[in-house]
Each structure stands twice: as C-alpha cells, then as structure tokens.
N, C-alpha and C positions, 0 to 999 in steps of 0.2 A: 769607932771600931778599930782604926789603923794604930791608935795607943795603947790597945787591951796587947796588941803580939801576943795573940791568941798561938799562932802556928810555932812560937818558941815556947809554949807551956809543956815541955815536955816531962816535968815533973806531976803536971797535973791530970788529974781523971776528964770523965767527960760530965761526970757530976758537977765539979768542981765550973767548968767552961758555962754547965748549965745557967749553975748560982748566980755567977758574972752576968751572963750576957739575958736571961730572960726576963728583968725590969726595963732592962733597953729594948728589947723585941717587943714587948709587951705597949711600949708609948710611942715605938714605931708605926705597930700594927691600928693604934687607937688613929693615930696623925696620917698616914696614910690611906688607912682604908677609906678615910671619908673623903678624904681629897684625889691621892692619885696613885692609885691600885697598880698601875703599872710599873711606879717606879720603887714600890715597894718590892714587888715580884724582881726586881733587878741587885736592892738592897740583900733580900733574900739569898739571891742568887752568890752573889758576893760572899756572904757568911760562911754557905755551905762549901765551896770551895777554902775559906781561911779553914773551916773545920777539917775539909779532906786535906789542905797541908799539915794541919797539928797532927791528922792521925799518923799520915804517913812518916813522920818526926818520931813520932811517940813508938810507932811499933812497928820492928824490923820485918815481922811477916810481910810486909805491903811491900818491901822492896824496892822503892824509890817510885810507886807505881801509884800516883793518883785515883787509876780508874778500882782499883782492889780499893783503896781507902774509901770512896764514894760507895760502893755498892754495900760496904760494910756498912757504910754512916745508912743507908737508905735501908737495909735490914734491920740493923736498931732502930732508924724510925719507924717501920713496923711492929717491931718489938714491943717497944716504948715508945709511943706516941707522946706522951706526958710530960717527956724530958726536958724537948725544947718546946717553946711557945707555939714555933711556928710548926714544928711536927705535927701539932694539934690543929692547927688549921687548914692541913693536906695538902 
C-alpha cells in the first residue's frame, strides 16, 4: 500500500484508486478474515485515512481539512457501496 502513493494521485478519480486497490482488498479481506479480523480492521483503517489525504489533495473544497474529506469519503460509501471492496463489507 505505501508504493501505490495513493494520496499523491491527484490526477486520478476515485474510480481510478478503486481499479488499483480492490484485488489487493479483496486477498486481504480473503487472508484476514479467516485469520485475524482485527488486524484487518487496522489495515482498513489505514486505507481510509490514505483515501481521506488523496481527497483532501485532490479537492480544494476540503481546505486542508481531513475531517470534511472523511465524512465525504463515508457519504460516498453510502452512496456507492460497491466502489470499494471493503465499503461493501460495512
């Protein structure tokens, strides 16, 4: 995950971030859930935070404002659930 520099994509959409990162989420979530749930939920955790710095890169409305980027990212995971792997796993 630390060689994707996801949070310097600022050229790219949230499609785009999808593409990339949900075959990795996806053999995460296989390798983890059966082993150890907790430290996937930590993996997780991680992501979504790289995700809330891309946004906040990406798009000058968030105003250097992490917590506006996250609430965005958690509305589109309501939105679209489907986008990312783990959105779909709630």
């Amino acid at each position: 995950m630390r060689t994707w520099n996801i949070g310097r994509w600022t050229e790219a959409g949230i499609d785009d971030i999808a593409a990339q990162a949900n075959p990795a989420l996806r053999g995460w979530w296989n390798y983890y859930a059966a082993f150890y749930m907790s430290e996937f939920k930590r993996v997780i955790a991680h992501f979504n935070d790289i995700l809330g710095k891309w946004a906040v890169r990406k798009y000058r409305r968030f105003k250097r404002s992490r917590a506006k980027a996250r609430t965005w990212l958690r509305q589109l995971a309501e939105r679209a659930p489907e986008m990312l792997y783990h959105w779909k796993l709630g």
